[in-house]
Backbone as a printed PyTorch tensor [residue, N CA C, xyz], in Angstrom:
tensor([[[  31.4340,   43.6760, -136.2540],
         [  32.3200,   42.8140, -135.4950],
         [  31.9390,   41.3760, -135.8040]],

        [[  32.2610,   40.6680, -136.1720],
         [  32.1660,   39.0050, -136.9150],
         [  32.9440,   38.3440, -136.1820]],

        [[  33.6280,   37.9430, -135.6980],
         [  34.0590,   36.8010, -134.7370],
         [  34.0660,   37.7770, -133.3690]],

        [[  33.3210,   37.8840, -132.4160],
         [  33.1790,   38.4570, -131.4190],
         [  32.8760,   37.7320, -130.3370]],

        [[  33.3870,   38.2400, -129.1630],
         [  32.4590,   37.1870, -127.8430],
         [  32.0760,   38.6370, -127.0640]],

        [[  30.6710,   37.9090, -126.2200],
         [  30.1060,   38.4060, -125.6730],
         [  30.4210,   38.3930, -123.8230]],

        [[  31.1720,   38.8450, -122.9660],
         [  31.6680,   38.5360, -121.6520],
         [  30.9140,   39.1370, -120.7790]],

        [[  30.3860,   38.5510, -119.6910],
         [  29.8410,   39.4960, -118.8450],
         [  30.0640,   38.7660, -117.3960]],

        [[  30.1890,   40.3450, -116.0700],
         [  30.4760,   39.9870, -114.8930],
         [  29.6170,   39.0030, -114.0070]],

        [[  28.2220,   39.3790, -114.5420],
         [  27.2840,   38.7140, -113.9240],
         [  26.8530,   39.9450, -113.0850]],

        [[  25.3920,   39.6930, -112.3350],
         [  25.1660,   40.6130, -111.3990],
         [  25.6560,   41.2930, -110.1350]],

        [[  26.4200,   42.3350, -110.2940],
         [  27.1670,   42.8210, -109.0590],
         [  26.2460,   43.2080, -107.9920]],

        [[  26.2900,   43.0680, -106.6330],
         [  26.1540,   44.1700, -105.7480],
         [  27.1570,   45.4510, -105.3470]],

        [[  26.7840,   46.5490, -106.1580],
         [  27.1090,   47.8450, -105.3450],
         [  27.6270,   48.2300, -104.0550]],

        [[  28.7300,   47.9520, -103.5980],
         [  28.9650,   48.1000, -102.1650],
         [  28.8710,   49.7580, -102.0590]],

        [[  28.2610,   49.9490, -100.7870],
         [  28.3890,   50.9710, -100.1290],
         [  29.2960,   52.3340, -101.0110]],

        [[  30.2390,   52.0180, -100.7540],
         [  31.3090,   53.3430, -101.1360],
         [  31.5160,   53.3610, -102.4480]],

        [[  31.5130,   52.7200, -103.5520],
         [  31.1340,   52.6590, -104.8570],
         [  30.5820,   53.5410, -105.3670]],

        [[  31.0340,   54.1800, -106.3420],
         [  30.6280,   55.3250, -106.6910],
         [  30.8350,   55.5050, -108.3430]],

        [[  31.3990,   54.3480, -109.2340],
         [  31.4810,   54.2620, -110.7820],
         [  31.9240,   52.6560, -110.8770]],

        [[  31.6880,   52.1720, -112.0120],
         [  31.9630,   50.4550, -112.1970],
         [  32.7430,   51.2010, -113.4310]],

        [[  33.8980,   50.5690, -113.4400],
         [  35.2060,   51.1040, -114.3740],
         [  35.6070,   49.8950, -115.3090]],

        [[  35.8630,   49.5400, -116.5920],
         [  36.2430,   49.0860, -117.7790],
         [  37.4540,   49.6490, -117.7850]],

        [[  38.7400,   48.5700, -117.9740],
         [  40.0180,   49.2140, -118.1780],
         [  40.2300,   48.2230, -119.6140]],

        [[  40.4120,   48.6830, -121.2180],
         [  40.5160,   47.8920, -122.0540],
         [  41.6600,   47.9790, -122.5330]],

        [[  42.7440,   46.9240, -122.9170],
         [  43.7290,   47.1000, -123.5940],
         [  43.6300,   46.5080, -124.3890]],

        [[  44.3480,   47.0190, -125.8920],
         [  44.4850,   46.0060, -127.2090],
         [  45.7780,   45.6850, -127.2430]],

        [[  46.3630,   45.0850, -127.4430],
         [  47.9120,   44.5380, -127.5630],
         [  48.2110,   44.4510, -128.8240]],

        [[  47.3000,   43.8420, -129.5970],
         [  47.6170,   44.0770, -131.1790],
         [  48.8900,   44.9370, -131.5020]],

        [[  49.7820,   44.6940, -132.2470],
         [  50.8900,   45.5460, -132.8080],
         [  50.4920,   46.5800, -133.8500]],

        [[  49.6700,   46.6140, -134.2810],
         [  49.1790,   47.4820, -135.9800],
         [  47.4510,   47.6600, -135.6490]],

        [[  46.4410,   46.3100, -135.7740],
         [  45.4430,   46.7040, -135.9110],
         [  44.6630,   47.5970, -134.6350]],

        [[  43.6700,   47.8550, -134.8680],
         [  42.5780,   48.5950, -133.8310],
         [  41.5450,   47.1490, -133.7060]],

        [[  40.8040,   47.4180, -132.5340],
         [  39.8290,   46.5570, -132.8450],
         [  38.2160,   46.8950, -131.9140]],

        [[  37.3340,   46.8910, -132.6660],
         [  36.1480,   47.5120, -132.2710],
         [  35.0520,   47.4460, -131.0640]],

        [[  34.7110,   47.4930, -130.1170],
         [  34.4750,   47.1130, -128.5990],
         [  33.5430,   47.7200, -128.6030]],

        [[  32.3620,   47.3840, -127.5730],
         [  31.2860,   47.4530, -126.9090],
         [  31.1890,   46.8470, -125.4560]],

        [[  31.4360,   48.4160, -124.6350],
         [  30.8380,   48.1100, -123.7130],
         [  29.4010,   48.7870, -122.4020]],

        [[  28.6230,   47.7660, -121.9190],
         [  27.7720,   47.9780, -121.6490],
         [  27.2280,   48.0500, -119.6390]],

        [[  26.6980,   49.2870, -119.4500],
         [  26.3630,   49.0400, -117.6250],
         [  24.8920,   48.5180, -117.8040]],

        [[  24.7590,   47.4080, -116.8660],
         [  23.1940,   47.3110, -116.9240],
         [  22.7130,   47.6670, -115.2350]],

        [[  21.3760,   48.4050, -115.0700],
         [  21.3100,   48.4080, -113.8650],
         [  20.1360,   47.7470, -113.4510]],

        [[  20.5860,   46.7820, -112.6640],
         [  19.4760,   45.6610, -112.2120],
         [  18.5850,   45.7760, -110.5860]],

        [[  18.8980,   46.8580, -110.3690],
         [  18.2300,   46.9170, -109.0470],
         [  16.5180,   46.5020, -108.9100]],

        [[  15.8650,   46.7570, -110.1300],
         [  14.1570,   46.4450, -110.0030],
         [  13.9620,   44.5590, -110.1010]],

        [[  14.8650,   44.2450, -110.6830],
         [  14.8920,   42.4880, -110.4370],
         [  14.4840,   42.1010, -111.5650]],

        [[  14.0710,   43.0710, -112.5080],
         [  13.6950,   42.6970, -113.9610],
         [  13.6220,   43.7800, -114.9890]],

        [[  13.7130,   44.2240, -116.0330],
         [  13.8220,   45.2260, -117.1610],
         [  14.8720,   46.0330, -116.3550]],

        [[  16.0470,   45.6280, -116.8700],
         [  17.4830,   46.1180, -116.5180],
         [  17.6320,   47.6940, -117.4810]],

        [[  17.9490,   48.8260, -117.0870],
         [  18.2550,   49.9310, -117.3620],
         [  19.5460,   49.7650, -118.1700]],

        [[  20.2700,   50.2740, -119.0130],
         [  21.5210,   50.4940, -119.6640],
         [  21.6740,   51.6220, -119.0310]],

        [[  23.2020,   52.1870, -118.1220],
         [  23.3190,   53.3950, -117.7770],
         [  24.6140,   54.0360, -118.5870]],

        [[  24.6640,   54.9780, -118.5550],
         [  25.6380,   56.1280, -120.1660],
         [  27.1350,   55.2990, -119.6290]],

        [[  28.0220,   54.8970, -120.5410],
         [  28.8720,   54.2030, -120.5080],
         [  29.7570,   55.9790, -121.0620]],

        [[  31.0430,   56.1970, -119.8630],
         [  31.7360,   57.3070, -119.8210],
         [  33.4440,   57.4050, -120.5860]],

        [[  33.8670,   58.3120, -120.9570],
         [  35.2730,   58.4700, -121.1830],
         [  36.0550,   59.3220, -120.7220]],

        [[  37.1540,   59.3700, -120.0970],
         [  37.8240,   60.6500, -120.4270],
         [  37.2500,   61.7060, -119.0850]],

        [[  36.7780,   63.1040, -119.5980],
         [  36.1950,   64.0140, -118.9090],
         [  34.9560,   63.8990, -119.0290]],

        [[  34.3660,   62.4710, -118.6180],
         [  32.7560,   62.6480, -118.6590],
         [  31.9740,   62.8390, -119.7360]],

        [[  33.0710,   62.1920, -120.6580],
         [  32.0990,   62.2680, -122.4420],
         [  31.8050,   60.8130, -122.3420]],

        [[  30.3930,   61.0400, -122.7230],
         [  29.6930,   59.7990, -123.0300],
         [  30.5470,   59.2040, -124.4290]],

        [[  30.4250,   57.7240, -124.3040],
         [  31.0840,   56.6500, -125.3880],
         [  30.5140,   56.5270, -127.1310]],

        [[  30.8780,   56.7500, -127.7430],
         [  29.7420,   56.5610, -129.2880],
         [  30.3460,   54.8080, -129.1450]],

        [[  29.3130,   53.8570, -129.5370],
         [  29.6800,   52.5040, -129.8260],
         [  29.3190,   52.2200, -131.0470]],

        [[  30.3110,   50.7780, -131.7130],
         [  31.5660,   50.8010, -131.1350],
         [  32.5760,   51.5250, -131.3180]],

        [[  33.6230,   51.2770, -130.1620],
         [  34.6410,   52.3500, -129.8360],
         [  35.3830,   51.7220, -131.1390]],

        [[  36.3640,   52.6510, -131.1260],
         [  37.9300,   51.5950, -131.9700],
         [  38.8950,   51.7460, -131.1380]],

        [[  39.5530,   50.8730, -130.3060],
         [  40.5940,   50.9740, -129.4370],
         [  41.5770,   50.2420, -130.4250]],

        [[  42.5390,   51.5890, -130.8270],
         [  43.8570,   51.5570, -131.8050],
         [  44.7990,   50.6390, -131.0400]],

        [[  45.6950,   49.9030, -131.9690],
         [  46.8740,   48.9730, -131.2170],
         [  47.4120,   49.5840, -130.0830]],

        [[  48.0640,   48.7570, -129.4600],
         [  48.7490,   49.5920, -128.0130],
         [  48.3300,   50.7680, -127.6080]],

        [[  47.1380,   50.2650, -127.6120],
         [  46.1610,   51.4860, -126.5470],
         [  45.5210,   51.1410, -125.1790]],

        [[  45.2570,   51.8340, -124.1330],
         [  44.4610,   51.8170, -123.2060],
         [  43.5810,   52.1460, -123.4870]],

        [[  42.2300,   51.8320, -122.8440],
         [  41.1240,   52.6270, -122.9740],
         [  40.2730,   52.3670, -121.2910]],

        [[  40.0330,   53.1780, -120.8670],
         [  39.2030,   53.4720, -119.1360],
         [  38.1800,   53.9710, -119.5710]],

        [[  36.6450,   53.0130, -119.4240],
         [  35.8100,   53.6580, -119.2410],
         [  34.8330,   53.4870, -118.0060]],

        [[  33.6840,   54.3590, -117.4510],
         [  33.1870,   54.1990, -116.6280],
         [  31.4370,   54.6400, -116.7270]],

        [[  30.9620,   53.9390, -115.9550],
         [  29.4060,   54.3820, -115.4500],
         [  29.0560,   54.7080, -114.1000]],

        [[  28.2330,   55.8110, -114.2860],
         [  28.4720,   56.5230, -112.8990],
         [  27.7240,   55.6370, -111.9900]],

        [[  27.5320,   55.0670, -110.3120],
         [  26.6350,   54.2840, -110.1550],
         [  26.0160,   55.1850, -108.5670]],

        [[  24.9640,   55.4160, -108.7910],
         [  25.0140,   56.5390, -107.5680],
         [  23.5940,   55.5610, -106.6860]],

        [[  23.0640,   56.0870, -105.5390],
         [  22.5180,   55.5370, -104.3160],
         [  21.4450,   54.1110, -105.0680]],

        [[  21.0020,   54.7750, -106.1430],
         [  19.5160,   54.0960, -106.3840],
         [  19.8920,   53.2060, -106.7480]],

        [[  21.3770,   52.8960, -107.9470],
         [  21.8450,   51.5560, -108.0050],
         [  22.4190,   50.4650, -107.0220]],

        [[  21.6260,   49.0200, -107.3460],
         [  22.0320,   47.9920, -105.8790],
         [  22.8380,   46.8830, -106.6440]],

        [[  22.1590,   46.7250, -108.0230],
         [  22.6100,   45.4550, -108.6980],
         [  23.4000,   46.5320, -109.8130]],

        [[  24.4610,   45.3870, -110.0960],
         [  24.8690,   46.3810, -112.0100],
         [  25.3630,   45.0030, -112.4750]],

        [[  25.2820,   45.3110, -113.7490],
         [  26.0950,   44.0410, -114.8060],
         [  27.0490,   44.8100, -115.7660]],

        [[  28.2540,   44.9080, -116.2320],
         [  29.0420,   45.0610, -117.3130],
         [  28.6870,   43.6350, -118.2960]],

        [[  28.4570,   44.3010, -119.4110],
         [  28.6040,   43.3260, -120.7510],
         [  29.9520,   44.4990, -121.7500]],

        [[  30.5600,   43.5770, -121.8070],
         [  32.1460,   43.5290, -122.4900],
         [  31.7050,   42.9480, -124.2230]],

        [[  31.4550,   43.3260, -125.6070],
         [  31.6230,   42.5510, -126.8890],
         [  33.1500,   43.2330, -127.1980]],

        [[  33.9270,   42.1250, -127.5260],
         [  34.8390,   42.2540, -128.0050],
         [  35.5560,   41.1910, -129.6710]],

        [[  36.7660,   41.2540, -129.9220],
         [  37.3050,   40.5520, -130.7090],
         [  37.6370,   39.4150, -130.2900]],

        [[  36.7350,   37.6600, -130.7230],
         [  36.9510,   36.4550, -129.9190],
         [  38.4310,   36.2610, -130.2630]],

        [[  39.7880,   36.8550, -129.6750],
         [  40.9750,   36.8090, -129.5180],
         [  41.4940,   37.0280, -128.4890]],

        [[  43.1450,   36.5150, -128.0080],
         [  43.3410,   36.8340, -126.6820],
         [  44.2720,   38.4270, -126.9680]],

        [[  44.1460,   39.3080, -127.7710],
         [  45.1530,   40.7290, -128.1230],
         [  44.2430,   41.5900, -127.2750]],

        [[  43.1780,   41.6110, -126.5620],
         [  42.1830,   42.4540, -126.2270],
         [  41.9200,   42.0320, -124.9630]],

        [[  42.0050,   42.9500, -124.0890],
         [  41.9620,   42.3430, -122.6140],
         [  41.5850,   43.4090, -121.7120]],

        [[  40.0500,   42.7880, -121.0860],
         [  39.3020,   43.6660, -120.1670],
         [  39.1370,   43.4380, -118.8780]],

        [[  39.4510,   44.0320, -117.9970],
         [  38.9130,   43.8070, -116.3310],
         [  38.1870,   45.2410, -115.8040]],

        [[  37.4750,   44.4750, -114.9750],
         [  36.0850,   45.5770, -114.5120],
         [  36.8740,   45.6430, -112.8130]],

        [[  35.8840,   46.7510, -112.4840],
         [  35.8250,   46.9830, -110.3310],
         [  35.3510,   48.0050, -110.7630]],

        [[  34.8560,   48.3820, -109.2840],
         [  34.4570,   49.4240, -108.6610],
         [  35.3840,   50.6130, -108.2930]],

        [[  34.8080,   51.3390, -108.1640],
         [  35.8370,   52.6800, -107.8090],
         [  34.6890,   53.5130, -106.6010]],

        [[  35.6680,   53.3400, -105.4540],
         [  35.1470,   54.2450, -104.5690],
         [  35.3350,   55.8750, -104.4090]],

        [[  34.8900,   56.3840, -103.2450],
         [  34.5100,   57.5970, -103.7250],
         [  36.0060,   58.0120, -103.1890]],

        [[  36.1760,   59.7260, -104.0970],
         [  38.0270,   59.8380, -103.9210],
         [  39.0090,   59.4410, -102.3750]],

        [[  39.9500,   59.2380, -102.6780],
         [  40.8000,   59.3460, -103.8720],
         [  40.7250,   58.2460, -104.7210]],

        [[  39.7090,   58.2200, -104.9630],
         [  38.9970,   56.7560, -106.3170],
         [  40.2270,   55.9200, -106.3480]],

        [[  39.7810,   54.8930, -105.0010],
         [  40.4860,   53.6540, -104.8640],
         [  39.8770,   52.5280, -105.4600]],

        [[  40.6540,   51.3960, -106.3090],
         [  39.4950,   49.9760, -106.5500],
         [  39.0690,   49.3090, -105.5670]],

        [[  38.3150,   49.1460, -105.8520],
         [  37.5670,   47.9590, -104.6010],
         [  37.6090,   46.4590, -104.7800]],

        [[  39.0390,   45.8010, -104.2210],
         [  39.0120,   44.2500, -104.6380],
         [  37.5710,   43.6610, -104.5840]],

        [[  36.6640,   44.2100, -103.6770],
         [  35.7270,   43.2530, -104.0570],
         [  34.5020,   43.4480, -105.0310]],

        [[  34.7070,   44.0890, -106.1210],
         [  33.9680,   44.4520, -106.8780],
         [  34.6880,   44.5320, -108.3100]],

        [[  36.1480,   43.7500, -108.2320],
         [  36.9690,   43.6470, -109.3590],
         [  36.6160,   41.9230, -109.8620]],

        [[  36.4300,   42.0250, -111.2880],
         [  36.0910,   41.2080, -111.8780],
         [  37.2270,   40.9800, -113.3960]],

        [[  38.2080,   39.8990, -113.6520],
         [  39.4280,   40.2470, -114.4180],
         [  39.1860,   39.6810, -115.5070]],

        [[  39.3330,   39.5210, -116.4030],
         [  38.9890,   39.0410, -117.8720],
         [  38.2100,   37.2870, -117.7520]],

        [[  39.7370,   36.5800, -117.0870],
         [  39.4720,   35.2890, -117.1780],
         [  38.2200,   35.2070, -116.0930]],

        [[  37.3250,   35.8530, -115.6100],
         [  36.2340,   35.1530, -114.5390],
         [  35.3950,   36.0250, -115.1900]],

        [[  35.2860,   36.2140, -116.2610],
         [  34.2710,   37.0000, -116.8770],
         [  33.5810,   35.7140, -117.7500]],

        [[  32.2980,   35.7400, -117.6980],
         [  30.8890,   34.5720, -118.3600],
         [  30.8450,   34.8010, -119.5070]],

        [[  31.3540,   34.0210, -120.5440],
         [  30.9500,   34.2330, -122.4940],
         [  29.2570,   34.0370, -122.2710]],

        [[  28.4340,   35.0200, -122.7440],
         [  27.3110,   34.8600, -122.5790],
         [  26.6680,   34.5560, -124.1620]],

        [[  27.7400,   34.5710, -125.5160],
         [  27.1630,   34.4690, -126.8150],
         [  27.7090,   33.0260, -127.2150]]])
């Protein structure tokens, strides 16, 4: 990936009913695919942040990077269960606007978002 940016939510708190931090990615591109990385960090110890299995689909873990084909969706998730307090999403994507990511929380069923744990492209931190 060569012109890439690096986006991230910053440190979340885990509310209560939270139960996965969800990646919804779209490419808009008309033709190309374009190659993505994304990452859960779990920050609850206050220092040496954990990476937790970034999910697809029926609970298949992600190979990175993905290729999210033109006019595609892509939903992914990390499971976030009691022990997690803090989490971070890191988003690498294509530094273009055809690729467009927003994060939240998902509570426990009927896996509703949680406005306050939704984080939308534009309030996401270029951290590269």
């Amino acid at each position: 990936m060569s012109d890439k940016v690096v986006l991230s939510t910053g440190v979340l708190t885990r509310e209560p009913g939270t139960i996965t931090a969800v990646v919804n990615l779209v490419n808009l591109e008309r033709r190309d695919s374009h190659r993505v990385v994304v990452e859960v960090w779990d920050w609850s110890s206050y220092s040496t942040p954990t990476q937790l299995t970034v999910l697809i689909g029926d609970n298949v873990p992600v190979m990175f990077p993905y290729s999210l084909a033109a006019q595609n969706l892509a939903v992914m998730y990390a499971d976030l269960d009691e022990t997690v307090d803090l989490y971070e999403v890191r988003i690498t994507l294509p530094d273009e606007e055809k690729v467009i990511a927003n994060c939240f929380g998902r509570s426990l069923p009927p896996y509703a978002s949680q406005e306050g744990n939704t984080v939308l492209q534009k309030q996401l931190v270029k951290i590269n």
